[in-house]
C-alpha positions as YAML, in Angstrom:
chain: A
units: angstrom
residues:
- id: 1
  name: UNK
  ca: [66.24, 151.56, 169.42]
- id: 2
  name: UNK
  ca: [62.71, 151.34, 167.25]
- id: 3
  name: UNK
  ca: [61.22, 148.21, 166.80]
- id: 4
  name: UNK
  ca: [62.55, 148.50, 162.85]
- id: 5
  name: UNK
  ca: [65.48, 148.58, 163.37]
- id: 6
  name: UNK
  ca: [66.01, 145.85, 165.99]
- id: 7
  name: UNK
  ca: [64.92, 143.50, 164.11]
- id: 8
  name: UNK
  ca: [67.03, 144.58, 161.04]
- id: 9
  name: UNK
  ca: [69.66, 144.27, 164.08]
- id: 10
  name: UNK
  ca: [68.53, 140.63, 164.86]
- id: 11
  name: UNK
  ca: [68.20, 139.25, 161.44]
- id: 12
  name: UNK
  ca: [71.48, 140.34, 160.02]
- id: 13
  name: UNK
  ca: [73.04, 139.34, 163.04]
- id: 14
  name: UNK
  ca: [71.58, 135.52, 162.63]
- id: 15
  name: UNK
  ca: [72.46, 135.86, 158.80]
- id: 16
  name: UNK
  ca: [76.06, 136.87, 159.73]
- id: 17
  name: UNK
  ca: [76.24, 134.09, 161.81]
- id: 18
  name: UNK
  ca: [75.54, 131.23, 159.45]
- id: 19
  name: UNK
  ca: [77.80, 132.75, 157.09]
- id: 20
  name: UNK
  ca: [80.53, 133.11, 159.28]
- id: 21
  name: UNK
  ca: [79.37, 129.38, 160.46]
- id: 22
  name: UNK
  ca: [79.96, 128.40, 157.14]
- id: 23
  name: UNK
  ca: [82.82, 129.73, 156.38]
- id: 24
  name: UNK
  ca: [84.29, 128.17, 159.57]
- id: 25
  name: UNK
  ca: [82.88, 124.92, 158.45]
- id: 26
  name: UNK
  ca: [84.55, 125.28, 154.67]
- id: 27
  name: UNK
  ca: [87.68, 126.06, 155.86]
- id: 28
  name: UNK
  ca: [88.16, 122.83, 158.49]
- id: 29
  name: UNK
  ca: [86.82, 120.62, 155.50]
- id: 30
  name: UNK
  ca: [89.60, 122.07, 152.94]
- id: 31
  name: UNK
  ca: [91.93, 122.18, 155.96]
- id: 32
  name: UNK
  ca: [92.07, 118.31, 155.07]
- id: 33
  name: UNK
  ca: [92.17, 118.60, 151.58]
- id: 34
  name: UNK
  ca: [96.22, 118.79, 150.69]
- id: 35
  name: UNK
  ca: [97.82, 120.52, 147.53]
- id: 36
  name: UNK
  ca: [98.82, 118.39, 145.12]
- id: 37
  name: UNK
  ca: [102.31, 121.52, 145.12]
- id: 38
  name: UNK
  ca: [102.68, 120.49, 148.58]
- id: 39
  name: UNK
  ca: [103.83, 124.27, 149.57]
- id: 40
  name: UNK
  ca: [102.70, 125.54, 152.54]
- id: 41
  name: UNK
  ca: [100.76, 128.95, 153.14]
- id: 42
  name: UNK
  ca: [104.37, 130.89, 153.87]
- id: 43
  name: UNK
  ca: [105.96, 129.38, 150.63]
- id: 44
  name: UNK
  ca: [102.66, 130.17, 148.23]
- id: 45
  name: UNK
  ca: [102.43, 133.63, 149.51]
- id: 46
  name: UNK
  ca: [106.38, 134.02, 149.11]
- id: 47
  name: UNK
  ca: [106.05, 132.28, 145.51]
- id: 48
  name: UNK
  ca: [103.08, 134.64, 144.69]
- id: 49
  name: UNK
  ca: [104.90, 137.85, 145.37]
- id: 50
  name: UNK
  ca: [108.06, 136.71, 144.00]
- id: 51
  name: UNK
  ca: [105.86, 136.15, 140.48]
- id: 52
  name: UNK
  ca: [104.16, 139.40, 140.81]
- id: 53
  name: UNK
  ca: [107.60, 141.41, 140.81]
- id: 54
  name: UNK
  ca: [106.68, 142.20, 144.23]
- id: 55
  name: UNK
  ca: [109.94, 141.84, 146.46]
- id: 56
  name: UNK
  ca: [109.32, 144.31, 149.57]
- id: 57
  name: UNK
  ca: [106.48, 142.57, 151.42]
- id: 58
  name: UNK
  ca: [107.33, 139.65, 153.91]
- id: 59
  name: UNK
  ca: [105.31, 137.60, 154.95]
- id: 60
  name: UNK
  ca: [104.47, 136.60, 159.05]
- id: 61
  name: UNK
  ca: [102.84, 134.59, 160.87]
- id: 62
  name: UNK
  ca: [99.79, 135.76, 163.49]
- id: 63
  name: UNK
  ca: [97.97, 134.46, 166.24]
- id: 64
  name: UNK
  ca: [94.29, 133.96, 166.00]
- id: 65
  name: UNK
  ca: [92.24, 131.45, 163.46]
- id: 66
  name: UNK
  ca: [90.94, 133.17, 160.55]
- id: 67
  name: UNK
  ca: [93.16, 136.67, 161.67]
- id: 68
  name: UNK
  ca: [94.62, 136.76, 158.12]
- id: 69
  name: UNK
  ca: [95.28, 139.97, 156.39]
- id: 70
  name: UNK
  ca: [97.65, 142.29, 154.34]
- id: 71
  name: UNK
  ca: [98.82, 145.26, 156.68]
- id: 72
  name: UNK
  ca: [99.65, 148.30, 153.07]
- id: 73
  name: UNK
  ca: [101.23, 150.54, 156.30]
- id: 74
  name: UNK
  ca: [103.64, 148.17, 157.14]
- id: 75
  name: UNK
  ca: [103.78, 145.51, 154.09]
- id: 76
  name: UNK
  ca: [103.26, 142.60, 155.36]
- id: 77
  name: UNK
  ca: [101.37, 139.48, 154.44]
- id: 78
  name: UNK
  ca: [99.76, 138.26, 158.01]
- id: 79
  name: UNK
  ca: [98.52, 134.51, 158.13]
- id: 80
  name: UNK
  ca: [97.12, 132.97, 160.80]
- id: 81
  name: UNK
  ca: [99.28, 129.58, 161.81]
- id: 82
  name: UNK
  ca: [96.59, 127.29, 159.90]
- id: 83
  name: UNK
  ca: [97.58, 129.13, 157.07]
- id: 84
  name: UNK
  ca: [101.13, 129.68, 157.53]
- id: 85
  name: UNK
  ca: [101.92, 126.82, 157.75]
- id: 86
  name: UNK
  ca: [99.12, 124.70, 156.13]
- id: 87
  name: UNK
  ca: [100.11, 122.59, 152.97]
- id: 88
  name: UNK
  ca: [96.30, 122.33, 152.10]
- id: 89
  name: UNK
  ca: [93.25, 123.79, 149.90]
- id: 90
  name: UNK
  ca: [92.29, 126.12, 152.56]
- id: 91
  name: UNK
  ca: [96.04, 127.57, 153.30]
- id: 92
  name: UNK
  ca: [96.84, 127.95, 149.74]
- id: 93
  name: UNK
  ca: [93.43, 130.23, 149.01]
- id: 94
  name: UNK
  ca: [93.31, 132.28, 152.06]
- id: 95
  name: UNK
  ca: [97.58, 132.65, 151.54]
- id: 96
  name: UNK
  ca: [96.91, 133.79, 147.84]
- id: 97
  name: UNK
  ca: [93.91, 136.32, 148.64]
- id: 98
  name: UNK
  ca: [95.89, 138.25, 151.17]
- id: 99
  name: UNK
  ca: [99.18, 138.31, 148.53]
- id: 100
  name: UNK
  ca: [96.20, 139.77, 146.17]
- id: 101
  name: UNK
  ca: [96.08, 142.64, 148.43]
- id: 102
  name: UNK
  ca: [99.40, 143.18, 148.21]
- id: 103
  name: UNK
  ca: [99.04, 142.93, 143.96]
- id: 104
  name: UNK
  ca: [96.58, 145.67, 144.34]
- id: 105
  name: UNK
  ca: [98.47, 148.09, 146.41]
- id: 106
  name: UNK
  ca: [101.65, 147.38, 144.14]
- id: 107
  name: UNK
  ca: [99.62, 148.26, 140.96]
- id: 108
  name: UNK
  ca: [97.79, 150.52, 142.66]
- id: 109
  name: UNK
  ca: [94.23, 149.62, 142.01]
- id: 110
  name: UNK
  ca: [91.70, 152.15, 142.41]
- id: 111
  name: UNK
  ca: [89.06, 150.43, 144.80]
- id: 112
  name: UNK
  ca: [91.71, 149.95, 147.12]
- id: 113
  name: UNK
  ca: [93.25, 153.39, 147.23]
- id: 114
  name: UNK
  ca: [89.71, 154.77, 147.89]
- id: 115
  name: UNK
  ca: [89.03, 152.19, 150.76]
- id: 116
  name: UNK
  ca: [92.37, 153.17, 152.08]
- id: 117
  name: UNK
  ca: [92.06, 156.94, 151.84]
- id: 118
  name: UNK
  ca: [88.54, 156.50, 154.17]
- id: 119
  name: UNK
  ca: [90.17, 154.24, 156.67]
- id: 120
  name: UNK
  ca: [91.07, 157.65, 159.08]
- id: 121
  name: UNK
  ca: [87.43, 159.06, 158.29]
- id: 122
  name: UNK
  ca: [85.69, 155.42, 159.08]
- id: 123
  name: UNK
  ca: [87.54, 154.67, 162.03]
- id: 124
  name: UNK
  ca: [86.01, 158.14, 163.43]
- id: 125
  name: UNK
  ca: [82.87, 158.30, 162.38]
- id: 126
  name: UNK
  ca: [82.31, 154.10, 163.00]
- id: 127
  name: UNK
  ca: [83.04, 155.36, 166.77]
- id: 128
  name: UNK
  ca: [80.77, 158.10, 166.78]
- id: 129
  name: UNK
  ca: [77.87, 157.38, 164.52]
- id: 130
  name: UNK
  ca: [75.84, 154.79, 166.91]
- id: 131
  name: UNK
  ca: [76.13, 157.53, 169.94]
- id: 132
  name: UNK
  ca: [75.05, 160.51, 167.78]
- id: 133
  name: UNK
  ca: [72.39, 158.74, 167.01]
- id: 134
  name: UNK
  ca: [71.46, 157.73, 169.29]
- id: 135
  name: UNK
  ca: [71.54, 161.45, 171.31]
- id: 136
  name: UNK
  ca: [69.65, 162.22, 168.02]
- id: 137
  name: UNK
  ca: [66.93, 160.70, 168.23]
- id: 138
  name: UNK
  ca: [67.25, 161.46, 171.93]
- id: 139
  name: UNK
  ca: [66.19, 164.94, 171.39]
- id: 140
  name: UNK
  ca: [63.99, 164.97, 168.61]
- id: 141
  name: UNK
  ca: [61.65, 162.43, 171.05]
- id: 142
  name: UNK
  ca: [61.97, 164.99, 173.67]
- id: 143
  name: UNK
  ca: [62.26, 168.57, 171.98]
- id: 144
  name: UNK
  ca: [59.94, 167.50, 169.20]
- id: 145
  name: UNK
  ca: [61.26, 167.77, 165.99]
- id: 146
  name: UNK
  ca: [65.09, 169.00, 165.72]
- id: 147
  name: UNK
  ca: [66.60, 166.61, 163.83]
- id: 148
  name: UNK
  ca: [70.21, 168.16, 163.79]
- id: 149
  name: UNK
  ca: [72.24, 166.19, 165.73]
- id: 150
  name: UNK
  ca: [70.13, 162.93, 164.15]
- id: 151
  name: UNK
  ca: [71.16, 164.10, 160.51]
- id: 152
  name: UNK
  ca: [75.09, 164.27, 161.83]
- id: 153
  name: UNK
  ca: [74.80, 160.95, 163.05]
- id: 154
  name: UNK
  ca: [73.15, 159.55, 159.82]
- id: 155
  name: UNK
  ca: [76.20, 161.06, 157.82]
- id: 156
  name: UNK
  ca: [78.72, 159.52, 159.98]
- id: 157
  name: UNK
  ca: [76.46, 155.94, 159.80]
- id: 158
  name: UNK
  ca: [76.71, 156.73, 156.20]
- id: 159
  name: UNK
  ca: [81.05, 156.92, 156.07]
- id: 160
  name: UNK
  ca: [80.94, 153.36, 157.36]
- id: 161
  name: UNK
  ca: [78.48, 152.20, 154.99]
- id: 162
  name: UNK
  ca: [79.77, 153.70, 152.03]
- id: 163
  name: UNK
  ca: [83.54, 152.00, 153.20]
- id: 164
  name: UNK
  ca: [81.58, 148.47, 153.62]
- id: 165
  name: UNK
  ca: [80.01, 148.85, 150.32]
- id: 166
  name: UNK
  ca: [83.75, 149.55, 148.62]
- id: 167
  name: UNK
  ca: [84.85, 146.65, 150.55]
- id: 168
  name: UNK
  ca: [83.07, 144.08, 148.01]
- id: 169
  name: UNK
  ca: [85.03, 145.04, 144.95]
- id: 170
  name: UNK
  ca: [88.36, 145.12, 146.49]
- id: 171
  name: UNK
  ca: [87.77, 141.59, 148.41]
- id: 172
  name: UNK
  ca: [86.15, 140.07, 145.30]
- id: 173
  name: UNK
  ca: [88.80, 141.34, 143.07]
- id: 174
  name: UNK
  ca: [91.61, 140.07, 145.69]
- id: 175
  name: UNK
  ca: [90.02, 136.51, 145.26]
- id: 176
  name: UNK
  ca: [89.92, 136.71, 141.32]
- id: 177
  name: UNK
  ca: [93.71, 137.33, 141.17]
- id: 178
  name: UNK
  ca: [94.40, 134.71, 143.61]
- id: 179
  name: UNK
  ca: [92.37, 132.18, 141.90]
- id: 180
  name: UNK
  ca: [93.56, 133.18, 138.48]
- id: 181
  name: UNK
  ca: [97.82, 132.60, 140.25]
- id: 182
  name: UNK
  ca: [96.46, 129.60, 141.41]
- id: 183
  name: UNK
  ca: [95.48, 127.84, 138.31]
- id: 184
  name: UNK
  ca: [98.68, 129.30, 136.19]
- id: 185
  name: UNK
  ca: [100.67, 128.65, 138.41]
- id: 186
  name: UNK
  ca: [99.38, 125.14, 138.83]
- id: 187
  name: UNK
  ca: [99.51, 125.24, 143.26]
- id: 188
  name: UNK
  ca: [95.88, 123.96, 142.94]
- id: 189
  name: UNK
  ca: [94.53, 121.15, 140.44]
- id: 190
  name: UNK
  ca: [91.27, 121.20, 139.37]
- id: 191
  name: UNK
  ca: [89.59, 119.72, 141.75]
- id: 192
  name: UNK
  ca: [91.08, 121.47, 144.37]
- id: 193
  name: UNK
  ca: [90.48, 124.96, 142.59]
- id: 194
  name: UNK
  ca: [86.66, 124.33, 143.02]
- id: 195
  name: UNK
  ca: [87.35, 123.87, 146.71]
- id: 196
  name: UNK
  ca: [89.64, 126.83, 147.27]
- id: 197
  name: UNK
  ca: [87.09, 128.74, 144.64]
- id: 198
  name: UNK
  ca: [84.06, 127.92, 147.22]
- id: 199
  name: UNK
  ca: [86.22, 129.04, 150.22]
- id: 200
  name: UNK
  ca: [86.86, 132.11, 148.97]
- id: 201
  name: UNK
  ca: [83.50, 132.49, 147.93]
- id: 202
  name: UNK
  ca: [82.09, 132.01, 151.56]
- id: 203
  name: UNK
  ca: [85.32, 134.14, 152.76]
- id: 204
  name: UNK
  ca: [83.42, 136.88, 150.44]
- id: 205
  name: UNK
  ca: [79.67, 136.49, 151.63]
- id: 206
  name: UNK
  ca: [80.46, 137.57, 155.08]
- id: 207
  name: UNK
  ca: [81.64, 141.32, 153.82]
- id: 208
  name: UNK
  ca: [78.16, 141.01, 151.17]
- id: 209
  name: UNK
  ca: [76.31, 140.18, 154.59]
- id: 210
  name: UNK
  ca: [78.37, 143.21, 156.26]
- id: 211
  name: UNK
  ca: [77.36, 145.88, 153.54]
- id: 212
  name: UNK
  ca: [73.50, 144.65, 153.59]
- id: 213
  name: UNK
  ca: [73.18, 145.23, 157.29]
- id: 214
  name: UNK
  ca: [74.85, 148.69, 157.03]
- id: 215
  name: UNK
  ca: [73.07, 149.49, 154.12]
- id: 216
  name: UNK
  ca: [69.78, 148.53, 155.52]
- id: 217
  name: UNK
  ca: [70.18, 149.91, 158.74]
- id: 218
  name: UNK
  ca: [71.27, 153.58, 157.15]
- id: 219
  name: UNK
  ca: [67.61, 153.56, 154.86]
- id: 220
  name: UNK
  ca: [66.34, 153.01, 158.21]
- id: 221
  name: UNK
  ca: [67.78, 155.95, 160.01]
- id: 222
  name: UNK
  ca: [67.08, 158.22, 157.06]
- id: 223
  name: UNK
  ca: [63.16, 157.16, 157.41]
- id: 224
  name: UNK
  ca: [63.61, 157.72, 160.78]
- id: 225
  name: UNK
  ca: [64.68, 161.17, 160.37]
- id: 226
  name: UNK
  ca: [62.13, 161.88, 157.37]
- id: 227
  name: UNK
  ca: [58.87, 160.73, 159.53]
- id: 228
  name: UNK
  ca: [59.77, 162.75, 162.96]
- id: 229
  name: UNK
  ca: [61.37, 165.35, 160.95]
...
C-alpha cells in the first residue's frame, strides 16, 4: 500500500467514524423523543405500505441495532427491535425510510433498478478488486512496467465505486418520501419532523462518506497506474 493511499485509507476511516458516531448519538437522543401518533415502528411501516397501495411486503423484526433494511428478493421490511417496536422520533424515521424502499421498488424507480441490477457484478468484483490490485501492483514493482493485471483490478475497484456513488440518490430519495408520508400523514409534528429530518440526514452522510472514500481511493489507483505505467 503507497503512502497516498494509506492515508486516504486513514482519513476516511476517522471521517466514517464520527459520522457513524453521530448517527449513533442522533438516534439514542430521538430514541427518547416519542410520537405524538404513538404507533410504533411495526404499525408506521404497516400504515405506510397500506397508504402506498402496497399490500405484499410484511414487515419483521431483526436482530442487531441499526440492522434495518428492505430485502426487494424477498419483500420484506427488516427493523431492528429499537425500531420495531419503538413508539419514538427515531423508530418512526428509520421505519418510514426502509417502507421508501419498498415505494421505489413498487413504482419501480430507476436509481434503484440500476443499483439492483449491479448487486451480482459488485458483490464479485468488491471481493476481487483489493487482491488484483494488489497482485497488480505486485508485478509492475517487480517486472517493471506491465500494468495488466493493475488495470483489471482498477475496473473491478471501479464496479464498487460506481454502485456507492448510485447509492446516494436512491437513499436520499428513500428519505424524501418518508419524510414527505410523515408530515401528510401527520405520524410526526413539527417539531418532531426536524428531529426525524436530522436523523435521516446523518443516516445519509455515512453512504456520502462511503462514495468519497471509494471515489478517492479509485483516482488514486488510476494515478497509480498512469505514473508506473
Amino acid at each position: 500500500m503507497t503512502p497516498s493511499i494509506l492515508v486516504i485509507s486513514v482519513i476516511f476511516m476517522v471521517l466514517g467514524m464520527i459520522v457513524q458516531g453521530r448517527l449513533k448519538s442522533k438516534f439514542k437522543e430521538y430514541s427518547q423523543v416519542p410520537t405524538s401518533s404513538g404507533l410504533s415502528g411495526k404499525e408506521i411501516a404497516e400504515r405506510m405500505l397500506n397508504e402506498n397501495g402496497i399490500h405484499d411486503v410484511k414487515v419483521v423484526s431483526v436482530q442487531g441495532f441499526l440492522s434495518d433494511h428492505y430485502n426487494p428478493a424477498n419483500k420484506t421490511v427488516n427493523l431492528s427491535p429499537d425500531v420495531y417496536e419503538g413508539r419514538n422520533v427515531s423508530a418512526a424515521a428509520v421505519a418510514a425510510h426502509e417502507c421508501g424502499h419498498a415505494v421505489q421498488h413498487a413504482t419501480s424507480y430507476s436509481m434503484l433498478k440500476l443499483r439492483s441490477a449491479l448487486v451480482p457484478i459488485v458483490n464479485i468484483s468488491t471481493n476481487l478488486s483489493q487482491w488484483v490490485i494488489l497482485i497488480g501492483l505486485g508485478i509492475m514493482a517487480v517486472a517493471g512496467g506491465n500494468g495488466t493485471v493493475l488495470l483489471i483490478g482498477i475496473v473491478l475497484f471501479a464496479m464498487s465505486t460506481l454502485f456507492s456513488v448510485i447509492t446516494l440518490p436512491v437513499e436520499f430519495d428513500a428519505s424524501a418520501r418518508a419524510l414527505k408520508w410523515l408530515d401528510r400523514a401527520q405520524i410526526t409534528l413539527p417539531q418532531e419532523h426536524e428531529k426525524a429530518k436530522d436523523a435521516l440526514k446523518w443516516a445519509a452522510l455515512t453512504y456520502v462518506v462511503a462514495a468519497l472514500a471509494s471515489i478517492a481511493m479509485l483516482i488514486q489507483y488510476i494515478m497509480i497506474y498512469n505514473n508506473r505505467r
